[in-house]
C-alpha positions in Angstrom: 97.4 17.2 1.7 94.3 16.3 -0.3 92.3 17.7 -2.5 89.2 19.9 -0.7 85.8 17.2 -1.1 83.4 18.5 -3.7 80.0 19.7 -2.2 76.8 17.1 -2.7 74.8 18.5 -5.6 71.9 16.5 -4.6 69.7 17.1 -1.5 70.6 15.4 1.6 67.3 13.4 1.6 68.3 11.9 -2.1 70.4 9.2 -3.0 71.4 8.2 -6.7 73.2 5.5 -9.2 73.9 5.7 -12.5 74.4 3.1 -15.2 77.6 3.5 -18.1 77.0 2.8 -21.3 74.0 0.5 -21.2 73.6 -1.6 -24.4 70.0 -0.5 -25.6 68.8 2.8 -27.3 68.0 5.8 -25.5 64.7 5.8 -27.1 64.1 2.3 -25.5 65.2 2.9 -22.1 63.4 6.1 -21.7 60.2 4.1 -21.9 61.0 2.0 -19.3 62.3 4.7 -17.5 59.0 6.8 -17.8 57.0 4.2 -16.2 59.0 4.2 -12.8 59.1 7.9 -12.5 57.3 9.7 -9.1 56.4 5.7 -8.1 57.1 4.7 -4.6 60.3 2.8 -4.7 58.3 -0.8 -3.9 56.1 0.2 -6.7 58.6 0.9 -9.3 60.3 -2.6 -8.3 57.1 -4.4 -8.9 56.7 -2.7 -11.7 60.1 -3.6 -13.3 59.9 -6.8 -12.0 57.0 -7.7 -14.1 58.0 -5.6 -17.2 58.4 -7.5 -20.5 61.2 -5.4 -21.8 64.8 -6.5 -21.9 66.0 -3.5 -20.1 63.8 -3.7 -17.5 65.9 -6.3 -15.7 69.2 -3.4 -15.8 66.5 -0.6 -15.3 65.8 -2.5 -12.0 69.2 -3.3 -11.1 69.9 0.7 -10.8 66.9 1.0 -9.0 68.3 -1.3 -6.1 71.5 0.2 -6.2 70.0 3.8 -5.9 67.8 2.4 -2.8 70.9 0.3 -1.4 73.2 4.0 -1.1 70.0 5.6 0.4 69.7 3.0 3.4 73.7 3.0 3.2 75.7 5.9 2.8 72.7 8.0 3.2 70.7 6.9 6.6 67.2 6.8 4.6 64.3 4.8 5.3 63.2 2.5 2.5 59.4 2.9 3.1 59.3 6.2 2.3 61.2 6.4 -0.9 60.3 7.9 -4.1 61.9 7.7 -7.5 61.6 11.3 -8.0 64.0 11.2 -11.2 64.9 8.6 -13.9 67.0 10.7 -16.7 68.0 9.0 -19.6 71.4 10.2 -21.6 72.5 9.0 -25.2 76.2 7.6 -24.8 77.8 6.5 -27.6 76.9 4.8 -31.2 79.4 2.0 -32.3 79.1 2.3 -35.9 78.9 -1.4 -38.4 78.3 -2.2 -41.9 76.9 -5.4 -43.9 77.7 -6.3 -47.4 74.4 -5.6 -49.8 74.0 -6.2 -53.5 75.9 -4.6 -55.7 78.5 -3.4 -54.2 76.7 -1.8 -51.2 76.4 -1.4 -47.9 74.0 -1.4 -45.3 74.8 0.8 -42.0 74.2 -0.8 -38.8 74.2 1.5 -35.8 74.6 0.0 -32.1 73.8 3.0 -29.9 74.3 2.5 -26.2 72.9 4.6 -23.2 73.7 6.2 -19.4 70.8 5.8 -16.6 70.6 8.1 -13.8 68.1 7.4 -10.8 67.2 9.8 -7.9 65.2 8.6 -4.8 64.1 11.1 -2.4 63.0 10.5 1.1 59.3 11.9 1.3 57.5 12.9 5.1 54.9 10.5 6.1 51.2 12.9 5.4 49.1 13.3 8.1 
């Protein structure tokens, strides 16, 4: 006997991925983030593609993963998908310190992040 499967929270024409504790500030990734959000999926790829953040490159690599469990697990088409979320969530903040003058320190904080993209099937307008 197993355990009774827990019921989808998201819609049955979405698909998701998530990223763990990605190396860069929340504050950072949420920019990037923002400039993908309602695009067409093609779009946002372009988009990313040609991006001259760092984190664009990781932001990008969820984005395929996201459209990868749509066509996958999911039965979407590509063409018509939309990032319709791109949530951004503070992880954790390793915590470092450098020797200053005088007997001081000076705190260094390393804060890492969690990325979460949705893309939704849309209907074709007539």
């Amino acid at each position: 006997m197993s355990k009774p499967s827990h019921p989808r929270r998201l819609a049955d024409n979405e698909a998701k991925a998530f990223a763990k504790t990605i190396r860069v500030s929340p504050q950072k990734l949420n920019l990037v983030a923002q400039s993908i959000r309602g695009l067409p999926a093609e779009r946002a790829l372009a988009e990313l593609s040609f991006s001259r953040k760092r984190i664009a490159v990781t932001v990008k690599t969820v984005l395929q993963a996201a459209i990868a469990n749509a066509e996958n697990n999911h039965q979407l088409d590509v063409d018509r998908l939309v990032v319709s979320e791109a949530s951004v969530g503070k992880a954790f903040v390793m915590k470092r310190f450098r020797a200053r003058a005088r007997g001081r320190v000076g705190k260094i904080q390393k804060p890492f992040s969690n990325l979460t993209v949705v893309v939704r099937e849309v209907e074709e307008e007539a």
